[in-house]
C-alpha positions in Angstrom: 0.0 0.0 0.0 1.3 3.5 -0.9 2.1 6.1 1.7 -0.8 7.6 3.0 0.7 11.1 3.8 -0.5 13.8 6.7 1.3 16.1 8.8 2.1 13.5 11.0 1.5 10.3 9.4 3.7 8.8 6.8 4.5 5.1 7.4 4.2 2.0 5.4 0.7 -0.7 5.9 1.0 -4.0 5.2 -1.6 -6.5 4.2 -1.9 -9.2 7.2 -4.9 -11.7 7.6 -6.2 -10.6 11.3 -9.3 -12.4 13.1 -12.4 -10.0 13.1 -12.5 -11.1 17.2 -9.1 -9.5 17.3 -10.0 -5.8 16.2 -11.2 -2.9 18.5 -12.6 0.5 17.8 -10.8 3.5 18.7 -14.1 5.8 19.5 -12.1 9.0 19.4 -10.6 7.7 16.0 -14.0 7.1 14.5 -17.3 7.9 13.8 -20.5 7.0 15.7 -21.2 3.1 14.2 -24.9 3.6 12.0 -26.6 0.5 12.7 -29.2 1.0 9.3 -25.9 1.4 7.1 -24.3 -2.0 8.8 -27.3 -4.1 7.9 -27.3 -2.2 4.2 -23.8 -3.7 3.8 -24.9 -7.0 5.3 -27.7 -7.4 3.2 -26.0 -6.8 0.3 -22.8 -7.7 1.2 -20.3 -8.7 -1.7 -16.6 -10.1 -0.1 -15.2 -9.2 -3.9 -16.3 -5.7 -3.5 -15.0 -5.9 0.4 -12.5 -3.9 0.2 -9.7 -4.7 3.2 -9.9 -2.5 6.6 -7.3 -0.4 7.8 -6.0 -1.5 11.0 -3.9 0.4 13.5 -2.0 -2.4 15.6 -0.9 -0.8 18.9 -0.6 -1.7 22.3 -0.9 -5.8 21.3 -4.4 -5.2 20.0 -5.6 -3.9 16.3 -7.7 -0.8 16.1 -9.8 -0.2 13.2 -8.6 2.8 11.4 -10.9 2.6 8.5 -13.9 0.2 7.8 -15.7 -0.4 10.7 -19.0 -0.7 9.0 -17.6 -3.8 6.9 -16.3 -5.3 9.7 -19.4 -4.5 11.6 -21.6 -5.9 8.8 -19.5 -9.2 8.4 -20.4 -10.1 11.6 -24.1 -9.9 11.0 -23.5 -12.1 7.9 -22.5 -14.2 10.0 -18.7 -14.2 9.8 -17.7 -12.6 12.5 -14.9 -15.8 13.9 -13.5 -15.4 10.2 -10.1 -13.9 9.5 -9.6 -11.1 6.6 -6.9 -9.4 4.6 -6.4 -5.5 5.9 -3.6 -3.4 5.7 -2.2 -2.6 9.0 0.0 0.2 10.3 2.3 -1.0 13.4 3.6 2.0 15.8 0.6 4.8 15.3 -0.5 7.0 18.1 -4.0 7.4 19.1 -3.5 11.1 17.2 -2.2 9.6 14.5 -4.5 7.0 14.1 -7.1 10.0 14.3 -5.6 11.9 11.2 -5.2 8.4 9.1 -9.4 8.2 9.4 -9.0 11.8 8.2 -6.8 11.0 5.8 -8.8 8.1 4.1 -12.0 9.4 4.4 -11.8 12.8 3.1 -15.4 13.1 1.3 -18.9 14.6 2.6 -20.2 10.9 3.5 -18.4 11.2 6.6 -20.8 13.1 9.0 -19.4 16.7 10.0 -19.9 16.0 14.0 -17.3 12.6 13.7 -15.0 14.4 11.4 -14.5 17.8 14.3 -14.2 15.3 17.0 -11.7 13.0 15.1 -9.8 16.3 14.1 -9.7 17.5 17.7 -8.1 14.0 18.7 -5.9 14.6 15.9 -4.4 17.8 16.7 -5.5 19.7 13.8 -5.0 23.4 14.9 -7.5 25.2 14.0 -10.4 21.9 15.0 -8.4 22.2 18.5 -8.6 25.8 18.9 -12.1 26.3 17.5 -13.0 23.3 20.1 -11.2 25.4 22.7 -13.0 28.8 22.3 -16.5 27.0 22.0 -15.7 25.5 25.5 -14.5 28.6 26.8 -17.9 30.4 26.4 -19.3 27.7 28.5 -20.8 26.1 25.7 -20.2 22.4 23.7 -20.5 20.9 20.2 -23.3 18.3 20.2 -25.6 17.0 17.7 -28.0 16.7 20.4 -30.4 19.3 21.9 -29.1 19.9 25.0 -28.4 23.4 27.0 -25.5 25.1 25.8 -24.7 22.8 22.8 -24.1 24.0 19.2 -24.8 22.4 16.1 -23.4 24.5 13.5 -19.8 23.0 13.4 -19.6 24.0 9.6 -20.8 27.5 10.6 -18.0 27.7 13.4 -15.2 27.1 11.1 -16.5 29.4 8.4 -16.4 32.1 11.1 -13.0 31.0 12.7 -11.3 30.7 8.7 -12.8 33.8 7.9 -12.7 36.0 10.7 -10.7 34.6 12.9 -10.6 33.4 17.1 -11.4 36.6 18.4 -14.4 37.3 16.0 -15.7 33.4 17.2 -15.3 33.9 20.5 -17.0 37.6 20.4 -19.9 36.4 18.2 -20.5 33.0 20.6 -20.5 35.4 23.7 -22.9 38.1 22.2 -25.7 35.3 20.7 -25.0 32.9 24.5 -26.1 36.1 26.1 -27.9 37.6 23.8 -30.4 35.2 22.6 -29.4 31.8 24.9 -29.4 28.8 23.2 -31.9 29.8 20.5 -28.7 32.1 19.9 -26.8 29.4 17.9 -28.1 28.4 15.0 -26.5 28.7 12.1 -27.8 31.9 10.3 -27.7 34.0 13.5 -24.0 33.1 14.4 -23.0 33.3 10.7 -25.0 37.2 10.8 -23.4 38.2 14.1 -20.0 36.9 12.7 -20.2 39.2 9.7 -21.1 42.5 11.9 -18.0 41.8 14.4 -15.8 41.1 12.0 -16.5 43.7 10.1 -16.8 47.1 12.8 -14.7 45.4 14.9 -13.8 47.2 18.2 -16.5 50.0 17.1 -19.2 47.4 18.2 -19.6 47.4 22.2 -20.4 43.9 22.7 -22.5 44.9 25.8 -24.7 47.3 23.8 -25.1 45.0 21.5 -25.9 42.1 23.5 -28.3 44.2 25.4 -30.2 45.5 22.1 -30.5 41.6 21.2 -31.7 40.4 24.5 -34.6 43.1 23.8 -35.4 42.2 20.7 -38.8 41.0 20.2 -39.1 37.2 19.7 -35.4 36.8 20.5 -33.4 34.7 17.9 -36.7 33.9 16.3 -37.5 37.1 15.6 -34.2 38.1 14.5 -34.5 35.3 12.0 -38.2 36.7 10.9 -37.1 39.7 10.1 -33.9 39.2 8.4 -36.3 36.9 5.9 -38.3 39.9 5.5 -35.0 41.7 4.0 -33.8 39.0 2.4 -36.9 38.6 0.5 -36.9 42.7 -0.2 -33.1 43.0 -1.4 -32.8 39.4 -2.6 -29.8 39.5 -0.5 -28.5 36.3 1.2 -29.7 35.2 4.6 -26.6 36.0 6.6 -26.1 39.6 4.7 -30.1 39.9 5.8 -29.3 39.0 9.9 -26.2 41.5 9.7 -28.4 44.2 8.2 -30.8 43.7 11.0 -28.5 43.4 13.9 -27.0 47.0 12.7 -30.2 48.4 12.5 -31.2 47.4 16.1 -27.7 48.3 17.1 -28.3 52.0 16.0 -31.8 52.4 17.0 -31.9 55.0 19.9 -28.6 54.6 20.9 -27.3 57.6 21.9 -23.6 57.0 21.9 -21.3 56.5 18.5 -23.6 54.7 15.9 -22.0 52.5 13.2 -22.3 53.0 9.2 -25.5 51.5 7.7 -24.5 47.3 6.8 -25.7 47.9 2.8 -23.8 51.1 2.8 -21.0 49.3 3.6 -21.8 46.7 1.7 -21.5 48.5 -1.6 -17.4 48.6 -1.1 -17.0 45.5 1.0 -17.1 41.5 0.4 -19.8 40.2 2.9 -20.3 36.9 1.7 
């Protein structure tokens, strides 16, 4: 097997028959196991069309790197005492192992939650750091509706690539206390982003967070009217949110107000 190259990973796999009762699943290396998809593969399971697992074999055991669904679904074929060919990778850290699945799944099947987690067990910087500032505001990333958890992973790193930490961390703080957890969807956090990074230290986060908090319906309300103006200016959601959060900024504020958000615009990229 060629090199499989990353920042960190560049040794040789060989192919080795290993028993299926023999492999374990790294769960910060992986994705969350999808039952539906393991019986798909069962059902119409194919051993020519198999494919052969990536192993990681560490510690006197071997970790599935990649195929964990096939193995999965071999053993509800009804093979699971068998013995297969996979390639397997001798001396990998759990990091590394992390950045392999990276490595050899790099395509939108694999779900966005697994690949942030996996990233963060990697060590990729800026999956760590986002991961770090998210915590920091007292909040989590979760797929599940829980208090303080946010969805919008794709969202995050848009912010974080474009903007940058201190924009994330100032946009996550203003919609956490602005708005709660109704705060971070994906629209309103992508909206707030493009207002902060923009003005910048002429935006007083308190001021602002106050004006939100008092805005009528909250995040929903936000979202309401910034569809309003999207539908009017035929303008893109996010452009839409930032419009309105400038115009509720302004409005009877007595102190420094800050240049209209389509005024702006006009010499400006804002997409």
């Amino acid at each position: 097997m060629a090199n499989a190259t990353a920042e960190s990973v560049t040794r040789e796999a060989r192919l080795k028959w290993v028993l299926i009762p023999q492999m374990r699943v790294n769960i910060l290396a992986q994705r969350d196991l999808n039952p539906s998809w393991v019986n798909k593969l069962a059902a119409e399971l194919s051993l020519e069309k198999l494919g052969n697992p990536t192993l990681s074999f560490r510690d006197g055991h071997y970790y599935i790197v990649d195929g964990m669904h096939r193995v999965e679904a071999l053993k509800v074929f009804g093979f699971g005492d068998y013995r297969i060919q996979c390639w397997v990778y001798a001396g990998l850290s759990e990091e590394e192992e992390a950045e392999m699945f990276l490595v050899l799944n790099n395509k939108l099947t694999v779900d966005v939650f697994a690949r942030f987690r996996v990233a963060v067990q990697a060590g990729r910087d800026v999956d760590v750091d986002i991961d770090r500032i998210v915590n920091a505001a007292g909040l989590h990333i979760s797929r599940d509706s829980v208090q303080g958890a946010v969805r919008a992973v794709g969202t995050l790193r848009r912010i974080y690539t474009r903007a940058g930490a201190k924009t994330l961390a100032r946009t996550l703080a203003v919609a956490r206390d602005g708005f709660g957890d109704a705060g971070m969807e994906a629209v309103i956090l992508d909206g707030l982003a493009l207002v902060i990074g923009r003005y910048e230290d002429r935006i007083d986060d308190a001021v602002l967070t106050a004006k939100l908090s008092k805005m009528g319906g909250g995040a929903k309300g936000l979202s309401g009217k910034a569809e309003v103006v999207r539908q009017r200016t035929a303008k893109p959601k996010t452009q839409s949110v930032a419009a309105v959060v400038v115009d509720a900024y302004n409005s009877g504020r007595v102190g420094p107000k800050i240049t209209s958000w389509w005024r702006t615009s006009e010499n400006h990229d804002a997409a």
